[in-house]
N, CA, C and O atoms as a Tinker XYZ file with bonds, in Angstrom:
   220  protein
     1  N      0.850000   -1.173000    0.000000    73     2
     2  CA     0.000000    0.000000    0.000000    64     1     3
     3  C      0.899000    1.241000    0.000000    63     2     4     5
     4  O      1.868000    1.209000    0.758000    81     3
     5  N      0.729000    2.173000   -0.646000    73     3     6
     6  CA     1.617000    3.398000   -0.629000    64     5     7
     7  C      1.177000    4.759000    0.096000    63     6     8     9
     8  O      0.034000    5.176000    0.282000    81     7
     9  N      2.140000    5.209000    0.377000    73     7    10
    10  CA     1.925000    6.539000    1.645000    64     9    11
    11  C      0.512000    7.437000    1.427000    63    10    12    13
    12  O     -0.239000    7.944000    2.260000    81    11
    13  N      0.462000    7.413000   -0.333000    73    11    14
    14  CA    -0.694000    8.222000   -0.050000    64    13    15
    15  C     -2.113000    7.406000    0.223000    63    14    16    17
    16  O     -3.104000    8.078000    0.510000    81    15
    17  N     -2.196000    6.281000    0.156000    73    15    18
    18  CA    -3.295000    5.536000    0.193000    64    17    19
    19  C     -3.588000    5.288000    1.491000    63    18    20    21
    20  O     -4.752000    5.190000    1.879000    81    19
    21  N     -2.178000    5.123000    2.554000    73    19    22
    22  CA    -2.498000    5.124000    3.879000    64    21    23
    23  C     -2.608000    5.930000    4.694000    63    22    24    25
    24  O     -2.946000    5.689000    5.853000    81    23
    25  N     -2.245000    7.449000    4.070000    73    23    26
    26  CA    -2.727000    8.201000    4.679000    64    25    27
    27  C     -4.341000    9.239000    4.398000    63    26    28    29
    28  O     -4.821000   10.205000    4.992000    81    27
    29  N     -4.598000    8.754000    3.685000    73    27    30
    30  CA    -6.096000    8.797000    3.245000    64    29    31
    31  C     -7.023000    7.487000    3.893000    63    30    32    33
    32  O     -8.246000    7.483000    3.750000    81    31
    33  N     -6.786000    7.123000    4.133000    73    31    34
    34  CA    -7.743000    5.609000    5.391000    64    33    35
    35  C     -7.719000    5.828000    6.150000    63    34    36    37
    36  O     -8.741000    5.498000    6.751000    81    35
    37  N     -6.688000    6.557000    6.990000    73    35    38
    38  CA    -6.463000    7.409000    8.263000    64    37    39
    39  C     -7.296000    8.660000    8.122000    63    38    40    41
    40  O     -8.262000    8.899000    8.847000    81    39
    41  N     -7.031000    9.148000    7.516000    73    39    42
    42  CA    -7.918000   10.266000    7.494000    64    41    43
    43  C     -9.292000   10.152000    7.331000    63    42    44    45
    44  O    -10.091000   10.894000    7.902000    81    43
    45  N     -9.721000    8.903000    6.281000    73    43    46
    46  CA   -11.237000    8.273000    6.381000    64    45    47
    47  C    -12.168000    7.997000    7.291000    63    46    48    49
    48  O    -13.353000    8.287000    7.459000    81    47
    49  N    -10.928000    7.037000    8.126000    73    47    50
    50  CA   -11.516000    6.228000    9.283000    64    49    51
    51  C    -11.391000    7.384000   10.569000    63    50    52    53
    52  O    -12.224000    7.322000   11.473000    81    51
    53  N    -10.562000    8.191000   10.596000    73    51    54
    54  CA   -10.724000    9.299000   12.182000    64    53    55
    55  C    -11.807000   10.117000   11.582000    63    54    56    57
    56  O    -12.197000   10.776000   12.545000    81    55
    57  N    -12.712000   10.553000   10.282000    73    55    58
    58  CA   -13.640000   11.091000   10.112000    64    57    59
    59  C    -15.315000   10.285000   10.560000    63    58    60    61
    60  O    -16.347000   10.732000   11.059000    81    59
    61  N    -14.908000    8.986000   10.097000    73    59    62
    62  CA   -16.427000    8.142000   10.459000    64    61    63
    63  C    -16.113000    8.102000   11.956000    63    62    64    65
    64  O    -16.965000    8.143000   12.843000    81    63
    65  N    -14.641000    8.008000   12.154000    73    63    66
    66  CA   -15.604000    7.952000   13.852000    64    65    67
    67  C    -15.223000    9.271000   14.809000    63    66    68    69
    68  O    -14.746000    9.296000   15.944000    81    67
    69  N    -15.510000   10.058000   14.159000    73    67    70
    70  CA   -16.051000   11.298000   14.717000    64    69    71
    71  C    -17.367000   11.463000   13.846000    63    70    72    73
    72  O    -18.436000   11.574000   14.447000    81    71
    73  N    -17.351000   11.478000   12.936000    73    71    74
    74  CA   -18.980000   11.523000   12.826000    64    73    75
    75  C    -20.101000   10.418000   13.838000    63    74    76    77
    76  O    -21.206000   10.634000   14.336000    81    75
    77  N    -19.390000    9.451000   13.833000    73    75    78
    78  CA   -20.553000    8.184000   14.687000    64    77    79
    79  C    -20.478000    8.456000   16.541000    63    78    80    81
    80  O    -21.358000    8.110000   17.329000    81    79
    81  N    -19.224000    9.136000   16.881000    73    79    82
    82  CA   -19.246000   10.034000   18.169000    64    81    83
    83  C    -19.829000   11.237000   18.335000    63    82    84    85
    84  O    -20.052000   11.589000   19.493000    81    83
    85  N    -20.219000   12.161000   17.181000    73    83    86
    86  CA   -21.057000   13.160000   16.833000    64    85    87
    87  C    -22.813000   12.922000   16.846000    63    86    88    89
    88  O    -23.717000   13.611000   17.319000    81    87
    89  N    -22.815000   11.749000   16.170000    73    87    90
    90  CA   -24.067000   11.161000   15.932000    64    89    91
    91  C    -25.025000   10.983000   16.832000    63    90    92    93
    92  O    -26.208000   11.300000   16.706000    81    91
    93  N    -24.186000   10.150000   18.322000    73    91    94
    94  CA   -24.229000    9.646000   19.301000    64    93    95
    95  C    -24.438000   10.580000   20.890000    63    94    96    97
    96  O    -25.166000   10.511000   21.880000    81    95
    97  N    -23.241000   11.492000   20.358000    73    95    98
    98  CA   -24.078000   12.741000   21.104000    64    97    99
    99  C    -25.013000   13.099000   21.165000    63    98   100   101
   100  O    -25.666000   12.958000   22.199000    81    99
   101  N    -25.547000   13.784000   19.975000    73    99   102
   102  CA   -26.365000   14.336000   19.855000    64   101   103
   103  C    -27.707000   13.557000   19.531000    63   102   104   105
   104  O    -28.782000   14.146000   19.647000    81   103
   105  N    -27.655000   12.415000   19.182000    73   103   106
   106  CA   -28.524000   11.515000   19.714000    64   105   107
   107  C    -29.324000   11.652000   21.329000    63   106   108   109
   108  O    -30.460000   12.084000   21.524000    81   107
   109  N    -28.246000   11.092000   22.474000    73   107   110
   110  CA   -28.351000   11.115000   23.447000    64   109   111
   111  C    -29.051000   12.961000   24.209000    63   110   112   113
   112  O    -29.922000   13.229000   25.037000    81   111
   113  N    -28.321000   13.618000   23.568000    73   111   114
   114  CA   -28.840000   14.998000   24.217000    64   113   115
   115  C    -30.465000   15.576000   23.837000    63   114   116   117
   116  O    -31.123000   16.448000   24.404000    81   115
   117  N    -30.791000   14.754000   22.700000    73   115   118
   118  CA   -32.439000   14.949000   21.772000    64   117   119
   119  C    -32.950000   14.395000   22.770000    63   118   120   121
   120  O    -33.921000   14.847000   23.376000    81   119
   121  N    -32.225000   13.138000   23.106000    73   119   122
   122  CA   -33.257000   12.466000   24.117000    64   121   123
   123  C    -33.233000   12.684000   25.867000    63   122   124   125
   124  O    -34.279000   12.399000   26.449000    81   123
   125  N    -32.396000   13.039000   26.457000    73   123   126
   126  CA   -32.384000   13.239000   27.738000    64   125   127
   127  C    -32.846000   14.731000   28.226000    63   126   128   129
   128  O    -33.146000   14.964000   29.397000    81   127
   129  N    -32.870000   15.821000   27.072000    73   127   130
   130  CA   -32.576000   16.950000   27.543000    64   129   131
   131  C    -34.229000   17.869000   27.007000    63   130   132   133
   132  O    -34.697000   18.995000   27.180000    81   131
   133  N    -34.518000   17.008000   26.532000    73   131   134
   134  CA   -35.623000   17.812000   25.861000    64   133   135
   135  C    -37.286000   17.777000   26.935000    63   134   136   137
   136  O    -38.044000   16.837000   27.175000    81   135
   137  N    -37.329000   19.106000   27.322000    73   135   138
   138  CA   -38.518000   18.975000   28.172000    64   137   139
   139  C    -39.616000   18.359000   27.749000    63   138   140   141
   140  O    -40.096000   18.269000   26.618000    81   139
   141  N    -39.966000   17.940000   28.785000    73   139   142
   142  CA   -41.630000   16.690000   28.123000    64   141   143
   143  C    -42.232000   17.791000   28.447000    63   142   144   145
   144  O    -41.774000   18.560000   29.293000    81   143
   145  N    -43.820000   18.077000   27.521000    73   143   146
   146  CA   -44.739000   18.579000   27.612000    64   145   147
   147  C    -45.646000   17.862000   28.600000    63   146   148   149
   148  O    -45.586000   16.742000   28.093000    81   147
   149  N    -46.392000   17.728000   29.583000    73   147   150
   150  CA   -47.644000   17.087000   30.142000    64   149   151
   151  C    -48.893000   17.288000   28.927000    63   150   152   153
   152  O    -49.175000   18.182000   28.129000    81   151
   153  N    -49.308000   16.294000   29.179000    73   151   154
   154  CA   -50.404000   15.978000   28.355000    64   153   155
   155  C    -51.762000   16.502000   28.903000    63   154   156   157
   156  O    -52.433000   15.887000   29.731000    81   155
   157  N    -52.105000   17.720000   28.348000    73   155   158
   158  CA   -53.421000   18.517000   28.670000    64   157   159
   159  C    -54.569000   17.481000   29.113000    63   158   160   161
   160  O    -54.704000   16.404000   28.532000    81   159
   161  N    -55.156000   17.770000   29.886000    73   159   162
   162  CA   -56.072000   16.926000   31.076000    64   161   163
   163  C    -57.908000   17.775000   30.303000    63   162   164   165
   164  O    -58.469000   18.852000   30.503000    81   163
   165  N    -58.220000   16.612000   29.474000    73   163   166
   166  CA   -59.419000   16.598000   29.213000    64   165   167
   167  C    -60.543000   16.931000   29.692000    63   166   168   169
   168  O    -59.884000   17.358000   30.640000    81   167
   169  N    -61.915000   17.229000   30.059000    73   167   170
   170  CA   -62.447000   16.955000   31.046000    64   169   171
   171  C    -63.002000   15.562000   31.268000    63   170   172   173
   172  O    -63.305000   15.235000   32.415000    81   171
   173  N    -63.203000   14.470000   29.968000    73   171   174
   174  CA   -63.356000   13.330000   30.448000    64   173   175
   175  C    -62.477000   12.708000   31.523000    63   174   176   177
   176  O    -62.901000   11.733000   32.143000    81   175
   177  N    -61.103000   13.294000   31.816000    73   175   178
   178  CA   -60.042000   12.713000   32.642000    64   177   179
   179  C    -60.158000   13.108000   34.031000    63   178   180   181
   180  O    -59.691000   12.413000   34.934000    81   179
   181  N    -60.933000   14.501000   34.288000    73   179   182
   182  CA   -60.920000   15.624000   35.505000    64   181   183
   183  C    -62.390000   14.448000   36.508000    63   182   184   185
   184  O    -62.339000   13.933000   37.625000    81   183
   185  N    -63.344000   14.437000   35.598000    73   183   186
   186  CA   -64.083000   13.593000   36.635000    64   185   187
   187  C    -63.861000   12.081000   36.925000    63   186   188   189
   188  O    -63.260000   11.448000   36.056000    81   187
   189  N    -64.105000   11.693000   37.588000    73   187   190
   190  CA   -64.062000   10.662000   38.218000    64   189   191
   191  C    -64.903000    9.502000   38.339000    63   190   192   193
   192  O    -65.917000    9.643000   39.022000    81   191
   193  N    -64.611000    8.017000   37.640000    73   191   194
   194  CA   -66.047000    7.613000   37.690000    64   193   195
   195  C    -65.975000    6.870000   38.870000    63   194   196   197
   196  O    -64.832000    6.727000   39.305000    81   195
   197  N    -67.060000    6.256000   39.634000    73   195   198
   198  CA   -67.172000    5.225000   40.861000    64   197   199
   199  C    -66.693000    3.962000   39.893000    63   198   200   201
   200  O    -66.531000    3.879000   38.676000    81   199
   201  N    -66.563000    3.169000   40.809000    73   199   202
   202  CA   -66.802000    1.627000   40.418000    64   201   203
   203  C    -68.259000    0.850000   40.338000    63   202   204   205
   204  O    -68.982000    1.050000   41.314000    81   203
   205  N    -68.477000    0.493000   39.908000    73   203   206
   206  CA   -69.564000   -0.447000   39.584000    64   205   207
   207  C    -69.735000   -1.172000   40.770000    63   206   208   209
   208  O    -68.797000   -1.885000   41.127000    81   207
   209  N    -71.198000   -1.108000   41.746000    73   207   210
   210  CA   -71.685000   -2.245000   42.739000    64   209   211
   211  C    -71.585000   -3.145000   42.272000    63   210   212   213
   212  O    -72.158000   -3.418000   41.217000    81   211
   213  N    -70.468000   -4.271000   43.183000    73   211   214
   214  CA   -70.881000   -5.534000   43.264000    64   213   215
   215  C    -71.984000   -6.096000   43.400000    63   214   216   217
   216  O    -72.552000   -5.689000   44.413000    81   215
   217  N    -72.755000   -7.118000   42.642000    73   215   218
   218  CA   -73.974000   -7.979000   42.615000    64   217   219
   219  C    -73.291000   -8.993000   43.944000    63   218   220
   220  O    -73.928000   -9.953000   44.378000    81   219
């Protein structure tokens, strides 16, 4: 293999894995960091039903 071929695979391969450590970040930060909305409370949800008398 000759100098310039190996130093172009090097340079290939430290790019995919900074992109797939990039990826991965920011993966992880979409998901841990992002405030949850609560889910607006209906009024079917606000009342309350009984339970059904046992026979």
């Amino acid at each position: 293999m000759s100098l310039t071929t190996t130093i172009l695979l090097l340079i290939l391969g430290w790019l995919a894995v900074a992109a797939a450590m990039l990826w991965g970040v920011l993966r992880i930060t979409r998901r841990h960091h992002q405030p949850r909305q609560p889910a607006p409370v209906t009024k079917a949800e606000k009342t309350t039903r009984r339970p059904a008398p046992a026979h």
